[in-house]
C-alpha positions as CSV (number, residue, x, y, z in Angstrom):
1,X,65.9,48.0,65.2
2,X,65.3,46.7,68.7
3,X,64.9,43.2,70.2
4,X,61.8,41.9,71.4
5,X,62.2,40.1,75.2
6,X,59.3,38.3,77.2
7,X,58.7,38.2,80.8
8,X,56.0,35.9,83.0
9,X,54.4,34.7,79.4
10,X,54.1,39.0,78.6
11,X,56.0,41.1,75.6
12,X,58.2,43.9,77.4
13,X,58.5,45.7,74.3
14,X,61.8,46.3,72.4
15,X,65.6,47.2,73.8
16,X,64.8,50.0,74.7
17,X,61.4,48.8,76.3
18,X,63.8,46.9,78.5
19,X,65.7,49.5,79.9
20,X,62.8,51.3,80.7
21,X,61.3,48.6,82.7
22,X,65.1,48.3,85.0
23,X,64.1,51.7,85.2
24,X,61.1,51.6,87.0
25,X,62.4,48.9,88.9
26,X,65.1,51.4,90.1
27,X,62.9,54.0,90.8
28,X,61.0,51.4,93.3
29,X,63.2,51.4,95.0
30,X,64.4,47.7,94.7
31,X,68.2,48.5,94.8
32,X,69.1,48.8,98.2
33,X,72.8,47.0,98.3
34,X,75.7,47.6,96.0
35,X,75.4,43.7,95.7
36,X,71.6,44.3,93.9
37,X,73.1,46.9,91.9
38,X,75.9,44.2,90.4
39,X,72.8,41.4,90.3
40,X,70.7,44.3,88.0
41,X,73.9,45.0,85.8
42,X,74.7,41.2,85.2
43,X,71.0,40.7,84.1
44,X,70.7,44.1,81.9
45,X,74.2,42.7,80.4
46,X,72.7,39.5,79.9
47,X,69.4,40.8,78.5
48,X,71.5,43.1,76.1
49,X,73.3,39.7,75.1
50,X,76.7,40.8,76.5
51,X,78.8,38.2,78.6
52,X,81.6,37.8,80.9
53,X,84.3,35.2,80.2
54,X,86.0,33.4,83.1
55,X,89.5,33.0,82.8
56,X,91.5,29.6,82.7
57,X,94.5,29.4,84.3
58,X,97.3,27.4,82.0
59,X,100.9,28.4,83.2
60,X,101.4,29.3,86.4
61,X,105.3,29.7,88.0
62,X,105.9,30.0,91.9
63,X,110.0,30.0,91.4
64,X,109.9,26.4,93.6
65,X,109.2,24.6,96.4
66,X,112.6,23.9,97.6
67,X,114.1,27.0,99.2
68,X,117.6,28.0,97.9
69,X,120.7,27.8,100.3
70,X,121.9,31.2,98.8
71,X,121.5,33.7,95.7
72,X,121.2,31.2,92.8
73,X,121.8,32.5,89.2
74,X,118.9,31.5,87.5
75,X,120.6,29.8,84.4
76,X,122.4,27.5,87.3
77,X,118.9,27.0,89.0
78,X,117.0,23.9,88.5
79,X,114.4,24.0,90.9
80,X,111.8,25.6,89.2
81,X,108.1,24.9,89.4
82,X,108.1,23.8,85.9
83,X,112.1,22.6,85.3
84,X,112.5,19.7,83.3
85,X,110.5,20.0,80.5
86,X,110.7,22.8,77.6
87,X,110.4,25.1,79.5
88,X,113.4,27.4,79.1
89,X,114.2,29.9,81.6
90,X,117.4,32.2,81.2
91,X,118.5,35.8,82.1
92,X,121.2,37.3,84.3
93,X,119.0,37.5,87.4
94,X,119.1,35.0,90.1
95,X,116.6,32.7,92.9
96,X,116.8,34.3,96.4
97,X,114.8,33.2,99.5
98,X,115.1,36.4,101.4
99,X,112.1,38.5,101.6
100,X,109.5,36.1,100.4
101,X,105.4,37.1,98.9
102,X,103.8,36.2,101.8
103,X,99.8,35.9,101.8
104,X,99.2,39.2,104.3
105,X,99.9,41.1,101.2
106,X,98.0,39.3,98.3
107,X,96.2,35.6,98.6
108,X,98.0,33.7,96.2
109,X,101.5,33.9,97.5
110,X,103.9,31.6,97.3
111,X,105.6,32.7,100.2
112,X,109.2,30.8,98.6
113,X,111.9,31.5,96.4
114,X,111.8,34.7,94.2
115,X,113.6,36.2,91.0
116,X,116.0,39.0,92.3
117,X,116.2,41.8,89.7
118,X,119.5,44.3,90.8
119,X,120.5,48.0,90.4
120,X,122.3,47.0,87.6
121,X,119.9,48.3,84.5
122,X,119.7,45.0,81.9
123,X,119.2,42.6,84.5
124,X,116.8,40.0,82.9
125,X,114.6,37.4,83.4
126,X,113.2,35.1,80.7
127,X,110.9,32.4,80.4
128,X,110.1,30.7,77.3
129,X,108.7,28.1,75.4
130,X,105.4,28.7,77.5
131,X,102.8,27.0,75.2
132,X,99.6,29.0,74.6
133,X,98.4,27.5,71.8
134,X,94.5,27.8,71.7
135,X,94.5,29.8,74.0
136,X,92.4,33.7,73.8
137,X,92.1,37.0,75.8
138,X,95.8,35.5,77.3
139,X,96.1,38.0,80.8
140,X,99.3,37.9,82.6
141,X,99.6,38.2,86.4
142,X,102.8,38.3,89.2
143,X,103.8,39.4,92.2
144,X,106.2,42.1,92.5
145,X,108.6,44.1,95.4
146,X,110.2,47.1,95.0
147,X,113.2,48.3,97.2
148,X,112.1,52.1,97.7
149,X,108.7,53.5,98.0
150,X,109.8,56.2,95.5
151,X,109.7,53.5,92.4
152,X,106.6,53.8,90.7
153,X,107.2,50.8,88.4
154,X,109.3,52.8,85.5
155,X,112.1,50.9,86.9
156,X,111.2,47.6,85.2
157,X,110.1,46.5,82.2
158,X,107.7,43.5,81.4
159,X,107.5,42.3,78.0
160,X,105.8,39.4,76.3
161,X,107.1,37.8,73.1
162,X,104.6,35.5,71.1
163,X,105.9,33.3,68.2
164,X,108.9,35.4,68.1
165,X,106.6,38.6,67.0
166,X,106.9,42.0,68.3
167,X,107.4,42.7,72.4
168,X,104.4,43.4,73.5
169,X,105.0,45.7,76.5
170,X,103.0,45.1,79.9
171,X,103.4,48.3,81.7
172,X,103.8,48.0,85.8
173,X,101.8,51.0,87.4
174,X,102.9,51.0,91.2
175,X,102.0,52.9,94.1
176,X,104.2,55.4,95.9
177,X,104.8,56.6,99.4
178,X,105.4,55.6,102.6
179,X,105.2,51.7,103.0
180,X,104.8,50.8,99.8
181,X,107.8,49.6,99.3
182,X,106.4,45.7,99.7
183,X,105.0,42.7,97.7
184,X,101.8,43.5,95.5
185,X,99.8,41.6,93.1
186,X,100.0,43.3,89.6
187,X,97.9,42.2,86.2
188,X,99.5,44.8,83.6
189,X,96.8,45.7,81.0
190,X,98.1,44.7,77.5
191,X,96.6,43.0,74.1
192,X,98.9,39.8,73.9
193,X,98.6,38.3,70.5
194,X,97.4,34.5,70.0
195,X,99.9,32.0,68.9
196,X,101.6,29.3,70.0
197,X,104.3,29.7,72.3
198,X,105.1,32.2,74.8
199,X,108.2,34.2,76.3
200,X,107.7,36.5,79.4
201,X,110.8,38.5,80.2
202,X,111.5,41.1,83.2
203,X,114.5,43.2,82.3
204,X,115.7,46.0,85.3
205,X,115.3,49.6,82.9
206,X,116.4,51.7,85.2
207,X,116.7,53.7,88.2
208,X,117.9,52.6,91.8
209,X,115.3,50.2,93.3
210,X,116.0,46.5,93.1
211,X,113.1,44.1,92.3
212,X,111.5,40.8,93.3
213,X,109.4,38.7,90.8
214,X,107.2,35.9,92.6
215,X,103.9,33.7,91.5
216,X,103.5,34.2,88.3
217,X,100.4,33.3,86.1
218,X,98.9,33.2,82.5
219,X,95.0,33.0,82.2
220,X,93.0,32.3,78.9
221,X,89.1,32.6,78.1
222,X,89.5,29.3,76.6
223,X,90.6,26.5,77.9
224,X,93.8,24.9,75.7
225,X,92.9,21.9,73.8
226,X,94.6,19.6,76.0
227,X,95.8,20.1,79.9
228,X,98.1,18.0,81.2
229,X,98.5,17.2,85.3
230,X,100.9,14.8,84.9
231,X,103.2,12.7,82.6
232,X,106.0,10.2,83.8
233,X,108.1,7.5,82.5
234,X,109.8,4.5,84.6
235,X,112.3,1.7,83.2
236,X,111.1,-2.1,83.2
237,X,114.1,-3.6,82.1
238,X,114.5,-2.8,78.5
239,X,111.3,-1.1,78.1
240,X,109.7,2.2,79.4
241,X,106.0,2.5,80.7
242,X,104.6,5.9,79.8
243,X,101.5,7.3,81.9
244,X,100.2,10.8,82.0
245,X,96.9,12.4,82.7
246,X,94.7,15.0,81.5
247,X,92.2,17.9,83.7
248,X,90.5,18.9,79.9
249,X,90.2,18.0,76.8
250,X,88.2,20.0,74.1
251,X,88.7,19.3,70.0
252,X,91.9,16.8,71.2
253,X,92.3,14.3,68.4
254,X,95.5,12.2,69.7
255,X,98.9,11.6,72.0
256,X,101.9,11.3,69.8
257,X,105.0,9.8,71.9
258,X,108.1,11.2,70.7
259,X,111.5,9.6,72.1
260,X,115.2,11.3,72.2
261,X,118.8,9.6,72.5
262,X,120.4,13.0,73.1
263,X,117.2,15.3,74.6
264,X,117.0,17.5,71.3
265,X,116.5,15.2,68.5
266,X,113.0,13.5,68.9
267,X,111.5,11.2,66.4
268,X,107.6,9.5,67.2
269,X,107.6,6.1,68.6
270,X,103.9,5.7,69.2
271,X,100.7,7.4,68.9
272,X,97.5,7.2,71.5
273,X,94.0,8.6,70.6
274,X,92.6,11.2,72.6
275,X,89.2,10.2,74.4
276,X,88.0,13.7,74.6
277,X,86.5,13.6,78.1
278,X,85.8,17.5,79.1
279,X,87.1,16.6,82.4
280,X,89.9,14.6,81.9
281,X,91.5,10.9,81.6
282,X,94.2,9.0,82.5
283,X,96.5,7.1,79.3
284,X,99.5,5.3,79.5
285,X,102.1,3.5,77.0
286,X,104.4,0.9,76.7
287,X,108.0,1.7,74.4
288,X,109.2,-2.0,73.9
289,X,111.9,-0.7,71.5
290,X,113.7,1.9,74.3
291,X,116.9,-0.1,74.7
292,X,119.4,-0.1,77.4
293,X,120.6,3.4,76.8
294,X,119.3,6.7,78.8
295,X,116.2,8.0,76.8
296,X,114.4,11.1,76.6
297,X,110.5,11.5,76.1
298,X,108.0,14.0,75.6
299,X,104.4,13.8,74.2
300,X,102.9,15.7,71.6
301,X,99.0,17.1,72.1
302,X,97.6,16.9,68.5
303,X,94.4,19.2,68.1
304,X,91.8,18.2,65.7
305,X,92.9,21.1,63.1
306,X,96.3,20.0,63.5
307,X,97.9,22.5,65.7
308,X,99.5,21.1,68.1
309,X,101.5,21.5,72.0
310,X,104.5,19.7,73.4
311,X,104.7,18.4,76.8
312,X,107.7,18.5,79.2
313,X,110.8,16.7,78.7
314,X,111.1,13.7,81.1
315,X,114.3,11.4,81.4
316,X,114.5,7.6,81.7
317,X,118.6,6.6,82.8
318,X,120.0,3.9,80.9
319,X,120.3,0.4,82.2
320,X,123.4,0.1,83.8
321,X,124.8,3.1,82.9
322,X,126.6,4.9,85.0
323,X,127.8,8.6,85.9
324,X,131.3,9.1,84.5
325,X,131.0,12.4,83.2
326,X,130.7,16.2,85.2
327,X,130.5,19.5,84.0
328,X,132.3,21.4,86.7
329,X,130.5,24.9,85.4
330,X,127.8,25.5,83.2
331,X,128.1,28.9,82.6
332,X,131.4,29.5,81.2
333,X,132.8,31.9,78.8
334,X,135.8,30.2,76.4
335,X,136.4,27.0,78.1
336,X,133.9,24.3,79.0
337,X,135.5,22.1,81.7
338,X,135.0,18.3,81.6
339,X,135.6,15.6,84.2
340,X,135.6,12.3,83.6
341,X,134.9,10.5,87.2
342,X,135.5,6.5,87.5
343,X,136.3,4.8,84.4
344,X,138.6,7.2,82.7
345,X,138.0,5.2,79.0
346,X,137.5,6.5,75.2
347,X,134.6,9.3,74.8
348,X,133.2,11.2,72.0
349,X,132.2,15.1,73.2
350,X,130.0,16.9,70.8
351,X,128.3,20.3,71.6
352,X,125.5,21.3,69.5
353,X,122.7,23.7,69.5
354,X,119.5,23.7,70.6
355,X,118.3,22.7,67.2
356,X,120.4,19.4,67.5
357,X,123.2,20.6,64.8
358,X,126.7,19.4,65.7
359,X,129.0,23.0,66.2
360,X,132.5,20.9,67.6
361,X,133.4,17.4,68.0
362,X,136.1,15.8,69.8
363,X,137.6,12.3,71.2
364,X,139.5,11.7,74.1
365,X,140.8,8.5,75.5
366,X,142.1,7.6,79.1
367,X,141.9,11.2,80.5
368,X,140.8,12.8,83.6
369,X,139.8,16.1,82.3
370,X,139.4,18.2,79.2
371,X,139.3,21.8,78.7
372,X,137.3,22.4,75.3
373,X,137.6,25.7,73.8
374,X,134.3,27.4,73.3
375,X,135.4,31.0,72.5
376,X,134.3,30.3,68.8
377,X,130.6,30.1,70.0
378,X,127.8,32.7,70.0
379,X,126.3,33.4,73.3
380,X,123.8,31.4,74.4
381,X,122.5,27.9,75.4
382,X,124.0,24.2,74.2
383,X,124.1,21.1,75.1
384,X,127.4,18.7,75.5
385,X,126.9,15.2,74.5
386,X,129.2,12.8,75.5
387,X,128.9,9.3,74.8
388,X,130.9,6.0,76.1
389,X,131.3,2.4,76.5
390,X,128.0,2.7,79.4
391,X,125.9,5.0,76.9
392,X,125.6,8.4,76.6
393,X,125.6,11.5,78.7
394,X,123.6,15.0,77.7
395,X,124.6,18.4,79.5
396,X,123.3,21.6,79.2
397,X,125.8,25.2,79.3
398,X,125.6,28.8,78.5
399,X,128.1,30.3,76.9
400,X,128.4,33.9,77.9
């Protein structure tokens, strides 16, 4: 059964009434442009009760500001346009600055650093932790180069991981022949699942072109419940002032602020309510109770259903305390080198895992170094805590 629609105070009929009247109009020649054609379409969508959905961007990634002196492994890189939060990035590949995007070739270039995939099939890079919660019809976009015009995007593979689930595969179609062998914009067409937190990985499959990975961005048809422009802390003596700021909010209910001694272990230390302003507002608050030791904070965006979205990680040193202790590598394969710079006292060294359990412990006293032997660990990330008479120090390694 058809719809009824009015016009000027006047019944066009049903549907199909409707069509027939865009019809005529057509056949009056009222279309001249390719422009009136879209404007016709838009309203026949409109009348039919279809709609297009703008998309919101809510991560974006433009491998950093600050140009890298050479080829930068990417687990050693901290330079990042999002570093220093939860964001995790990882893989085998590294940051170059040769060959930038440039903007001749596709508008939103970066023109910077880029993520340098080799010959060698299995070279990966990962990015996880990227929080999507809320967010719908989720579209991925990047900038890629290929080394040889032949490559027609077999060569690498794109994948997107949601809550752990199934890769979801985000096939790169690229054109071949001469001069095409340069940086394009790509949006792969793929369902990715809702959830709540992201990984995007580029792994080299195959074949003998190398690749370059610039400006990367997520989109949503809905805006997440919270975004967050900004979110710093500063020490006033034995307290810590907390301010951060908001672009949207929709269905936000409140700020938890969550505070770590060690940067994996976070407990709640406060809690602000959400003023729900659709365009934003600013918040701050005071930790009395931070102490004299370095702290690590991060906030918690509580939805009104309860789901909820962690901020980046942001650091506050310790009053007084001071630098004693140096990781001279971070990626390492059975031995983790320590130094112990300055004040050469008693230190306790534990590494744990991401999820804050202790793996090894060890004390040392009036030493300059100390070689401790990883070879029992799994590969992958951990952090080496080391606290001393000025507080305590976290580092973060990958055991290969």
């Amino acid at each position: 059964m058809g719809h009824n629609y009015i016009k000027n105070g006047k019944q066009l009929g049903n549907t199909r009434g409707v069509l027939l009247w865009f019809k005529n109009i057509i056949n009056m020649k009222l279309l001249y442009t390719a422009t009136r054609k879209g404007f016709v379409a838009t309203v026949l969508a409109v009348a039919l009760g279809m709609s297009a959905q703008a998309q919101i961007t809510i991560f974006s990634e433009n491998m950093g500001g600050v140009p890298v002196s050479n080829n930068t492994p990417v687990i050693a890189y901290n330079g990042f346009q999002n570093s220093g939060g939860s964001i995790v990035y990882s893989g085998s590949a590294d940051v170059r600055i040769t060959t930038p995007s440039s903007t001749s070739r596709y508008a939103s270039a970066s023109a910077g650093n880029n993520v340098f995939l080799t010959t060698a099939a299995g070279t990966n890079f990962s990015i996880s932790n990227i929080p999507i919660t809320g967010a719908t019809n989720i579209a991925v976009s990047f900038g890629i180069a290929k080394s040889t015009n032949a490559e027609n995007g077999s060569g690498v593979s794109v994948q997107a991981i949601v809550d752990g689930g199934a890769p979801v595969d985000l096939p790169v179609v690229l054109s071949t022949g001469t001069g095409t062998s340069n940086w394009v914009l790509t949006t792969p067409t793929a369902t990715i699942p809702t959830g709540n937190s992201l990984t995007l990985t580029f792994t080299k499959a195959g074949g003998s072109a190398t690749f370059r990975i610039d400006d990367i961005l997520i989109t949503s048809s809905t805006p997440l419940p919270v975004s967050l422009t900004d979110f710093t802390a500063a020490r006033k003596e034995n307290s810590v002032q907390l301010s951060w700021a908001t672009a949207t909010e929709k269905n936000a209910s409140h700020f938890e602020i969550e505070r770590s001694q060690d940067g994996s272990q976070f407990a709640a230390v406060g809690k602000v309510a959400a003023r729900n302003i659709a365009t934003g507002a600013s918040y701050s608050y005071t930790d009395n109770t931070a102490g004299a030791a370095t702290v690590y904070y991060r906030l918690k965006n509580v939805d009104r259903d309860g789901s909820a979205e962690y901020s980046k990680v942001v650091v506050v040193e310790g009053k007084g305390v001071k630098g004693n202790v140096a990781l001279t590598a971070n990626l390492v394969r059975n031995v983790l080198p320590v130094t112990f710079k300055g004040e050469q006292g008693a230190y306790q060294l534990q590494v744990v895992n991401l999820a804050g359990t202790v793996l090894q412990h060890q004390s040392v006293n009036g030493v300059a170094s100390v070689q401790l032997d990883i070879a029992s660990l799994a590969p992958g990330f951990y952090l080496l805590q080391v606290a001393g008479a000025n507080g305590k120090e976290t580092f973060k390694f990958v055991k290969q």
